[in-house]
C-alpha positions, 0 to 999 in steps of 0.5 A, spaced: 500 500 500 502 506 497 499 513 501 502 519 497 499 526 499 504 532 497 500 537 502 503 532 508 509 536 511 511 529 514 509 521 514 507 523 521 501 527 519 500 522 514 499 517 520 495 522 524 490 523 518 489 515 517 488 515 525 483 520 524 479 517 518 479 511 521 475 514 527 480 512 532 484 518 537 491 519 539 493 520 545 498 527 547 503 523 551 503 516 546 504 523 539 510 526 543 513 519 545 513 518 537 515 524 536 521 524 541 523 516 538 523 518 531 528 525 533 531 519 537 533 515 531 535 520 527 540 523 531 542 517 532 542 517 539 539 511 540 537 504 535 530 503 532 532 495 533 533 496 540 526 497 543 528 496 551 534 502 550 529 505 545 523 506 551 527 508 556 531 513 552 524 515 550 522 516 558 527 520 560 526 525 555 519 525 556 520 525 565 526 531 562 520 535 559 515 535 564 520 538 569 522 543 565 515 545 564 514 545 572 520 549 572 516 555 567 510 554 570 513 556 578 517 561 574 511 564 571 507 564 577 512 567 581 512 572 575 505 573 576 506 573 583 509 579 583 
């Protein structure tokens, strides 16, 4: 099976759009978790054929986020604050 849409900016969006047609949804986390694999793979930082490193590379990633997102949300509520 071959899906072409030249107006797709990546194959991502081509999956998101199929997910969709499909009726089904897709969850924040599990699309960041894809998004950070993919850029993962492609810096080279870790290998697709490695799935157990592939998660917890993946996780880190995701945990590191969330922290920092914490951080700007205490800083900005301190900002507010003042």
């Amino acid at each position: 099976m071959n899906i072409v849409d030249p107006d797709a900016c990546a194959t991502g969006e081509l999956v998101f759009q199929i997910i969709k047609m499909m009726g089904g949804q897709v969850d924040p986390i599990a699309a960041q978790a894809a998004y950070v694999a993919r850029r993962l793979v492609a810096e080279g930082i870790v290998t697709a054929s490695a799935p157990g490193e592939m998660r917890r590379a993946v996780e880190t990633v995701l945990v590191a986020d969330r922290d920092r997102e914490r951080k700007l949300d205490q800083e900005v509520e301190a900002l507010l604050r003042t």
